[in-house]
TORVEX-852650 format. One record per residue (C-alpha): residue in one letter; z, y, x. Coordinates in steps of 0.5 Angstrom, whole numbers, plus 500, padded with zeros to 3 digits. Layout:
BEGIN
AZYX ...
This chain:
BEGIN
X525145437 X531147437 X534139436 X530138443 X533143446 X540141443 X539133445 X536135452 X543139454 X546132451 X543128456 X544133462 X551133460 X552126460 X547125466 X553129470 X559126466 X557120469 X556122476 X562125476 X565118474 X562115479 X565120485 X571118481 X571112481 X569111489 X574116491 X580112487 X577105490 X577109497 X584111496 X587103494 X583100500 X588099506 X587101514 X586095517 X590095524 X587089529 X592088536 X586085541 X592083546 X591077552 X593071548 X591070540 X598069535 X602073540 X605079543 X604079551 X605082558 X599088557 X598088550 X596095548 X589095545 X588096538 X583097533 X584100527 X578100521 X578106516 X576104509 X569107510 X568102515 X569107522 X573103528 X576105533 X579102539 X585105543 X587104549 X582098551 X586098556 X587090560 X586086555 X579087551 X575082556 X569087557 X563089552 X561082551 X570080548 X567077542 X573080538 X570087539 X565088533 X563095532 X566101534 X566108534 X571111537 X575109543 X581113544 X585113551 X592116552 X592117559 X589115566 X593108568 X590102569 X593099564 X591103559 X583106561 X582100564 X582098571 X580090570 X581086565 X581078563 X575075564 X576071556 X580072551 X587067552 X585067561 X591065564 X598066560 X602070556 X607072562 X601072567 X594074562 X588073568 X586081570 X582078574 X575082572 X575088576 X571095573 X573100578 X570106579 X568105571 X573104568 X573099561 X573105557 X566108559 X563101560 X565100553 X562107551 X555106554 X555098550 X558100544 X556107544 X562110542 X565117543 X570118547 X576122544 X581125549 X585131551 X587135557 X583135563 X580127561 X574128557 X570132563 X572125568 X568121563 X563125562 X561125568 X562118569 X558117562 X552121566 X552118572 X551111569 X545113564 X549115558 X550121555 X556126557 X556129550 X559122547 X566124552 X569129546 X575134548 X581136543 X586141545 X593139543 X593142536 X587141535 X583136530 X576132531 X572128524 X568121526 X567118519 X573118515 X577118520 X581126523 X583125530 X589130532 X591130539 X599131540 X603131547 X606126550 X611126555 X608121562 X604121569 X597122568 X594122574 X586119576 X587113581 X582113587 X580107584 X576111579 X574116584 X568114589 X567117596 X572119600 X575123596 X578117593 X580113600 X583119602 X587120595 X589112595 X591112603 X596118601 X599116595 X596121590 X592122584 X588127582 X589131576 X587130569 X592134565 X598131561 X596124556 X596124550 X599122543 X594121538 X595122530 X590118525 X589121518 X584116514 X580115509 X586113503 X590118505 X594115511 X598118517 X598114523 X602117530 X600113537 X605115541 X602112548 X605112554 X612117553 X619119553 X623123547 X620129545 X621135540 X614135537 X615127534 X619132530 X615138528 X609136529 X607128528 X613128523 X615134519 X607137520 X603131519 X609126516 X606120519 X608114516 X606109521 X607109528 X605105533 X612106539 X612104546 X618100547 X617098555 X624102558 X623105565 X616107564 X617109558 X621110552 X626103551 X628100545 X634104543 X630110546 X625109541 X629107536 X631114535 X625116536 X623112529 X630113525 X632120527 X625124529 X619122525 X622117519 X615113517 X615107513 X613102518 X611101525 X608097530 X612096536 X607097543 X607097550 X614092551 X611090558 X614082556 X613076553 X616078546 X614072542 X612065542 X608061537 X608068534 X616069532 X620075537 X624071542 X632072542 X634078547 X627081548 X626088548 X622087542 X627083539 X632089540 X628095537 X627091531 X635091530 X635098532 X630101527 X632101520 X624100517 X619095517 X617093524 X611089525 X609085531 X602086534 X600079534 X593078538 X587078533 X591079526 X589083522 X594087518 X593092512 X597099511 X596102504 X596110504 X603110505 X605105511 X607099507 X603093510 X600090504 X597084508 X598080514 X604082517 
């Protein structure tokens, strides 16, 4: 009895060793595996005009799409696959998604065809009732798609709010909200009635709070600070560099509505201080055939920063390991 009792308690204990050995051995995989980072711009290999739009896959497979923006051609943009989380910085056309291209590589880098119009929807909530994603957003935005959602046939619980400082999980993925410094005002376009008519025959915008920066922890571990559309602030140093120490960052680069490349470039080298970056928002063809053209202002952030900065080329896929270091594709 006493050799049953013994060879029981032998086989519970190696029953749990090997769970725990298998718990290990997921999360170690987890850890190794990279963040995948795929630009969704107008025109395949390069850096255009409207480029904003990214999605970023965890390791756990979660997606999210930020800032779909003008360049995503619609639900049916073959390059979409599934997404979870659409994030958007702030209300502007260029960013929400007042229209877009009819098809990947419509018109030309300079001048990408946006000729596909989705007011009052916006591209944003079109894709969230296709896809099913939620949409994360901060300050006064999640109630305008809520009700967007709702009055389309969706569910306005999918339209998710987090305050600045606070956090949200979908899979893998923590999505942090952090402040930015623009304009966030809703366009009447996006506004039905008369209320919207008499808002564009003014010149205003309703209100939808300040926009919105975004940091992404993922799966194996990697900090990712998005900046949107803003200028120089305090908290790229307290909060996304020295609370969260994010090690990649996505920076707007465009100059006049945002930060320029010397802007930015302090922003990287003297306030959050990662390991890598991708540049966005340059308002520019920034490339040809892939390669960064002489005298862009992409060309000028890249000499200003002093760590890696990678281009968001259209449908490349880059891989970041838990530290910022691109390990594939860049």
């Amino acid at each position: 009895m006493a050799i049953q009792r013994t060879a029981s308690a032998l086989s519970v204990i190696f029953w749990v060793i090997c769970v725990m050995s298998v718990d290990l051995l997921a999360t170690e995989r987890a850890e190794a595996a990279g963040v995948q980072v795929t630009p969704l711009g107008s025109h395949d290999g390069e850096f255009c005009r409207f480029d904003r739009a990214m999605i970023f896959e965890d390791p756990d497979g979660t997606r999210i799409l930020y800032d779909a923006g003008r360049t995503v051609a619609g639900p049916n943009d073959p390059r979409l696959g599934k997404i979870d989380v659409l994030l958007v910085s702030h209300m502007h056309g260029d960013h929400v998604g007042d229209r877009h291209l009819p098809a990947p590589n419509a018109g030309t880098c300079g001048d990408p065809d946006v000729s596909v119009k989705v007011t009052p929807n916006t591209s944003t909530v079109n894709l969230a009732l296709a896809t099913g994603a939620v949409i994360v957003t901060g300050s006064e935005m999640p109630r305008f798609f809520a009700g967007k959602l709702k009055a389309l046939g969706g569910d306005p619980k999918k339209s998710r709010l987090v305050r600045f400082g606070a956090s949200t999980k979908v899979g893998g993925v923590t999505l942090t909200t952090v402040p930015a410094v623009h304009s966030n005002g809703i366009s009447g376009s996006f506004i039905e009635g008369q209320l919207g008519e008499m808002l564009n025959a003014a010149g205003l915008t309703a209100y939808a709070g300040p926009p919105t920066g975004y940091v992404l922890t993922f799966s194996n571990g990697l900090v990712v600070y998005l900046s949107g559309d803003t200028g120089v602030t305090a908290e790229q140093q307290t909060v996304v560099g020295r609370q969260y120490k994010a090690k990649l960052v996505v920076m707007n680069i465009g100059n006049t509505f945002t930060t320029g490349p010397t802007e930015a470039a302090f922003v990287v080298n003297g306030l959050i201080k990662p390991h890598s970056v991708i540049a966005s928002h340059a308002n520019e063809v920034a490339t040809k055939d892939g390669m960064v053209i002489a005298g862009t202002k992409t060309a000028a952030f890249i000499d200003a920063v002093e760590v890696p900065v990678h281009l968001p080329l259209s449908g490349r896929t880059m891989t970041f390991d838990e530290f910022g270091n691109c390990t594939a594709g860049c």
